[in-house]
C-alpha positions in Angstrom: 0.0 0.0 0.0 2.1 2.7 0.9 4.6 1.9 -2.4 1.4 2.7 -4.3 1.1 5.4 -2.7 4.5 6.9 -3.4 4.4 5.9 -6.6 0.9 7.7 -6.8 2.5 11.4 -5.2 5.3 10.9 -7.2 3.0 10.7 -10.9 0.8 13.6 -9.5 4.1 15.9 -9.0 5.7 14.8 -12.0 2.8 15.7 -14.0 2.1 19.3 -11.8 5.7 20.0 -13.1 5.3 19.6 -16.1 1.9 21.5 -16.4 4.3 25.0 -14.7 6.9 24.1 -17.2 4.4 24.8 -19.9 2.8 27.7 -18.2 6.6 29.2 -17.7 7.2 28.4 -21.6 4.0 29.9 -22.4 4.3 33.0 -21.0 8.2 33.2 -21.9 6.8 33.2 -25.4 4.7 36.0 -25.0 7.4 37.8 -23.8 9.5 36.7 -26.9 6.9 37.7 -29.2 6.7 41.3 -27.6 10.3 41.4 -27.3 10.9 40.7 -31.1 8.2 42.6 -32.2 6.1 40.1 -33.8 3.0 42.1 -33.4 4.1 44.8 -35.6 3.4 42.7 -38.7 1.1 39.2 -37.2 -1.1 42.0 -34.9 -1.2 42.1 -31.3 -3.2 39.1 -30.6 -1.7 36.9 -33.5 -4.9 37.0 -35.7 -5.0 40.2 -36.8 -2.2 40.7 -39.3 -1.3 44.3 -41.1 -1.5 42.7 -44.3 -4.0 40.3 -45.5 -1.1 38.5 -47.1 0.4 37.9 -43.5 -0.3 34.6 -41.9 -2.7 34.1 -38.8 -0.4 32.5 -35.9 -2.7 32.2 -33.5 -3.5 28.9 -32.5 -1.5 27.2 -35.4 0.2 23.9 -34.3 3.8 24.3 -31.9 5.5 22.2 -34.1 4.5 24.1 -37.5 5.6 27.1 -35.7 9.1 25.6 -34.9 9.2 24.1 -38.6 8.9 27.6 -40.6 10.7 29.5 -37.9 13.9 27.1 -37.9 13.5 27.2 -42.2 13.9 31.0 -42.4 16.9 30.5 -39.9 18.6 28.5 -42.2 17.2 30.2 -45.5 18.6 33.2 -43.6 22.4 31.2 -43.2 22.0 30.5 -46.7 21.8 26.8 -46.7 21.3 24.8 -49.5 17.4 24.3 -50.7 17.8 20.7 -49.6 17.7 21.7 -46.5 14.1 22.7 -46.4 14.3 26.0 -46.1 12.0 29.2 -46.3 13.3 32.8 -48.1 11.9 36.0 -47.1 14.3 38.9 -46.1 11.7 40.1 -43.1 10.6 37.1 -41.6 14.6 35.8 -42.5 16.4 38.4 -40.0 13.5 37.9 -37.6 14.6 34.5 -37.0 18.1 35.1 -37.1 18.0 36.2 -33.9 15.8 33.9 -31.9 17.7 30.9 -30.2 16.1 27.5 -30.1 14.3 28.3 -26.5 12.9 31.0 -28.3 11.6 29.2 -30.9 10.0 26.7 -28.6 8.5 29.6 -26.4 6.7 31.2 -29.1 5.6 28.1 -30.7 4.0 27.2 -27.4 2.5 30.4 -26.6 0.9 31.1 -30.3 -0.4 27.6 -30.1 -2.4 28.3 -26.8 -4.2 31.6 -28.0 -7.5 31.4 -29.0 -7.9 31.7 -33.2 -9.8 31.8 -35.9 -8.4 28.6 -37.2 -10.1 25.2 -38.0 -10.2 22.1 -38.9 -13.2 20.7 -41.1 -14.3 17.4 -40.6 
């Protein structure tokens, strides 16, 4: 009984840990997104871009996010297009300047706002 028990506290803090270490990533990446600016182009809540052209980030899947944003780093190094890589001279130097916790912040924090985005089924 009292093994289960441990074992049964030690599950419910792992997973309470985990949950803060979201929240903390979460609101890192809304500090990243202020801090580079992202809202002068995507709008101030992620779904209302300047241009109609711009993309909605707002709830768009973390790992997209970290896809295009690690692409325009390397489009931005000037790797090879086999290296799956995205070209735009704005969205390029953006990148450039995010480290990977960065990336992974944003990601996270874009992905948890509320958004016009849907799935049909």
């Amino acid at each position: 009984m009292k093994k289960t028990t441990i074992a049964l506290a030690g599950a419910f803090l792992f997973a309470a840990g985990s949950m803060m270490a979201q929240a903390a990533d979460i609101a890192a990446g809304q500090a990243a997104f202020k801090k580079f600016t992202c809202a002068s182009c995507h709008g101030a809540d992620a779904k209302t871009p300047i241009n109609p052209a711009y993309p909605i980030l707002a709830g768009q899947h973390a790992d997209y996010l970290r896809h295009a944003l690690s692409a325009y780093q390397r489009g931005q190094k000037g790797a090879p297009a086999t290296a799956n890589i995205r070209k735009n001279p704005i969205m390029g130097a953006m990148a450039a300047q995010l480290k990977p916790a960065d990336i992974e912040n944003i990601a996270a924090y874009l992905a948890s706002l509320p958004s016009p985005l849907s799935t049909q089924e």
